[in-house]
Steps between C-alpha positions, in 0.01 A plus 500: 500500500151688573392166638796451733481834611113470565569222738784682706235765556249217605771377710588832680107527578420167595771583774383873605124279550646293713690733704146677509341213604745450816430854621089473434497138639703668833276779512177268527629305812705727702289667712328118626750493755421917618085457528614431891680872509227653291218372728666620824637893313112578382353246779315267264329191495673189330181515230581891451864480437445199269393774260878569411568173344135416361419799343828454291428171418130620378638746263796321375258208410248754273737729371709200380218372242448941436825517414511273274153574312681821469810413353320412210352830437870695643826477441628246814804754523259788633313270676834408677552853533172627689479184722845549648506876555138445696704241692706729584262773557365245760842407680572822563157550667577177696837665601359816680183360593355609839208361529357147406250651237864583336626125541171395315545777191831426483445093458213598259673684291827264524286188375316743230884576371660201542224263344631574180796272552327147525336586202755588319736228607260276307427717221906562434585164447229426270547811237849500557662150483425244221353189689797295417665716795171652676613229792796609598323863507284413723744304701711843567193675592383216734868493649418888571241412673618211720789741615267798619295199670807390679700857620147665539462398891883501535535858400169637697645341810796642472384811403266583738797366795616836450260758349103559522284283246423740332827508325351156349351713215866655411641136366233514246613814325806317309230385265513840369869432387370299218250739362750658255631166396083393428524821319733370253512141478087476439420539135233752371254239370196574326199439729163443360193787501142484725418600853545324779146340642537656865176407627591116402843570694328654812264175486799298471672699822200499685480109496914453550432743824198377704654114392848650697295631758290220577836248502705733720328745702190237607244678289315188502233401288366860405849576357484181307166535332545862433828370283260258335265751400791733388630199308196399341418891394873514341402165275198654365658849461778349296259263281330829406751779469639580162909485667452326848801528727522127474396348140269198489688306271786538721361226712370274212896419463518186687869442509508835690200435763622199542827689559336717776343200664857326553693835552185599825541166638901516498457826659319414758745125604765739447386777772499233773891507528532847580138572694524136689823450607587809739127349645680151547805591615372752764238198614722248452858627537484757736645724288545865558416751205821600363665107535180399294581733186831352565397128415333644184809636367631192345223414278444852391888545396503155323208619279675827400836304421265218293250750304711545170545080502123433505465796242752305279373212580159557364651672170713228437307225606154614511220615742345178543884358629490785730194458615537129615819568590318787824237280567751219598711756707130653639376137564826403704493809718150459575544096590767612708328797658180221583732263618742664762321900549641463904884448386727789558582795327750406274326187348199818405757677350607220313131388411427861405772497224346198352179720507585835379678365191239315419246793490756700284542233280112486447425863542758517204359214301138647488595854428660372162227258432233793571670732336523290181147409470408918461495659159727852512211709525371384834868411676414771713152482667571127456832479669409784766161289563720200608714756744159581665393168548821404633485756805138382561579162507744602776253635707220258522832265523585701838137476623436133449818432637446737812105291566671228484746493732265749750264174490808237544473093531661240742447266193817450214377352208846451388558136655878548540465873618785503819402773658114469661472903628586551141189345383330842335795551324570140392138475319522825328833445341351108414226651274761763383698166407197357338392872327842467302410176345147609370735779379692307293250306394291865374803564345607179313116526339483882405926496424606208479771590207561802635677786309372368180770557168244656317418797728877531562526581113164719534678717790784557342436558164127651527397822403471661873954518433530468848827270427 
């Protein structure tokens, strides 16, 4: 009965993260479409008001990893706790904000808050489900996210139809509705004893912020070495330091580098659907803003309705079925993409749905393969490490893709490519194509069986009792 009843409570969580996880994935796109009315209110340049979204995206990215060093040292239900109440602290800012300086606390202190949700929506799964049914965990909270993706643009427009943009930081503020139920559905675990290594953590931020800076704000190459150096000073803090923010022998576990090698490079295929395609349909389409968020609809709704099948998929079947099973889907859309980029609308939309389940599929399938290759004690640095990469992944995603098409071609290397002014497009999405089959072939090396039997029975019958 205890065991039952310690799965409804997993149950009634997994489903307050993902409602989470639509409100914080909202709150990080919203105010895309508003950097036009922001600009003109506190007359800005484009690379001033740019500030709004990449400062959030900076944070978000370092205090994912911080968040979950810490939730080995703190109880993740006061962790919860602090992170959403300085959320709110910063949406209310946001809300009576006067001045831009006020826009820019208010988005700092937003990402500071809400960057405790990533990490825990990798960390809850993992101490919380047995891996026989981790999958379908992680299904629910990628559905979460999918829906946020899709209403996110939807609601802003609509939104700020009728009322100042500033009201964009009041949607937000539901997340606090779930505090109470954090409150009681996260269990008082014991949390093991030492200080945190703070000077290896502000190394570690140091490198994760001049690397943003020099993919998204054209820092150029002094932002990029000074992330080097800041790199290479956090490797030989943490070699030396009694308790480094990041342990050594973390990385001498190949099953989970090679984990973060295949999870960065499905990160970064899977930001071209969302950053490339309003780029091709405004080039290519003609396509006005608002008719653009339109065509991504589809694909973004038909991941959110598909999440919990991939998460059952991979339980019941394994990671490695769900795995081939995403690179298929990704390798279609991307053939397809390469092939006929010029067609209208509706055959994107269609492509796109190909796409986006694919990447949930495979965002799903490494998450459970990562997360089985960590020992208990290092689930959280290990699994908020991953949540890190994935965001920076996504940004030097977004830059390549942006020098790309800023340089364009005339010449398709795809030979049965339809649409010549598509040619840009057409090659990127070819080595995309051609990405996802080195993919699976990384995979079928490192993984090949997948969710093995034997760490199924260590998961759920191991010491940690997270079952």
């Amino acid at each position: 009965m205890s065991f039952d009843r310690n799965l409804s409570a997993a149950d009634r969580l997994i489903r307050v993260l993902a409602f989470t996880m639509v409100l914080s994935s909202m709150s990080a796109t919203m105010f895309n479409i508003v950097l036009p009315e922001i600009s003109k209110q506190f007359q800005l340049t484009f690379a001033q008001v740019s500030w709004v979204t990449s400062i959030y995206l900076l944070i978000y990215a370092i205090g994912s990893v911080i968040y979950g060093k810490l939730s080995d040292r703190f109880k993740p239900k006061n962790l919860l706790t602090f992170g959403l109440l300085v959320f709110f602290v910063g949406s209310m800012i946001g809300l009576i904000s006067s001045a831009y300086w006020m826009v820019l606390l208010a988005r700092i202190l937003q990402a500071m808050g809400a960057a405790v949700i990533p990490a825990m929506a990798m960390i809850i799964p993992v101490r919380y489900f047995p891996a026989e049914r981790r999958g379908r965990a992680l299904g629910i909270t990628a559905t979460g996210l999918a829906i946020g993706s899709a209403v996110g643009p939807v609601v802003s427009s609509l939104l700020v139809s009728v009322f100042h943009w500033r009201w964009l930081f009041m949607i937000p503020l539901l997340i606090l509705l779930t505090l109470p139920m954090y409150r009681k559905l996260l269990r008082d675990e014991p949390v093991a004893k030492g200080r945190i290594d703070w000077p290896g953590g502000g190394l570690l931020a140091g490198a994760v912020a001049l690397f943003l800076l020099a993919v998204t704000q054209s820092g150029g190459w002094f932002s990029g070495l000074a992330s080097l150096v800041f790199l290479i000073l956090f490797i030989l803090h943490i070699r030396m330091a009694a308790d480094p923010f990041l342990p050594p022998r973390l990385f001498s576990n190949k099953s989970y580098v090679w984990g973060l090698v295949l999870a960065v490079v499905s990160m970064g295929t899977s930001y071209s659907l969302p950053f490339l395609t309003p780029y091709l349909l405004a080039d290519l389409n003609r396509l006005e803003p608002g008719w653009i968020g339109f065509t991504m609809v589809p694909g973004a709704l038909a991941t959110a309705m598909l999440g919990s099948t991939g998460g059952k998929l991979a339980d019941s079947r394994g990671t490695a079925v769900l795995f081939r099973v995403a690179v298929l889907l990704n390798l279609l859309c991307f053939v397809l993409l390469s092939s006929f980029a010029g067609i209208t609308p509706i055959g994107i939309a269609a492509f796109l749905i190909l796409g986006n389940v694919g990447q949930m599929f495979l965002q799903i399938s490494m998450t459970k393969t990562i997360s089985l290759s960590l020992p208990k004690e290092q689930t959280g640095v290990g699994m908020g490490l991953l949540s890190m990469l994935n965001f920076l992944a996504g940004a030097a995603a977004s830059g390549i893709y942006s020098r790309i098409v800023d340089l364009g071609t005339s010449q398709a290397w795809n030979p049965i490519n339809a649409f010549p002014a598509s040619a840009t497009y057409s090659n990127i999405y070819l080595v995309l194509a051609a990405v996802q089959i080195c993919a699976m072939l990384l995979f079928s090396r490192h993984f090949g069986g997948g969710t093995s039997r034997a760490r199924l029975v260590q998961e759920t019958s191991g010491p940690s009792g997270r079952s």
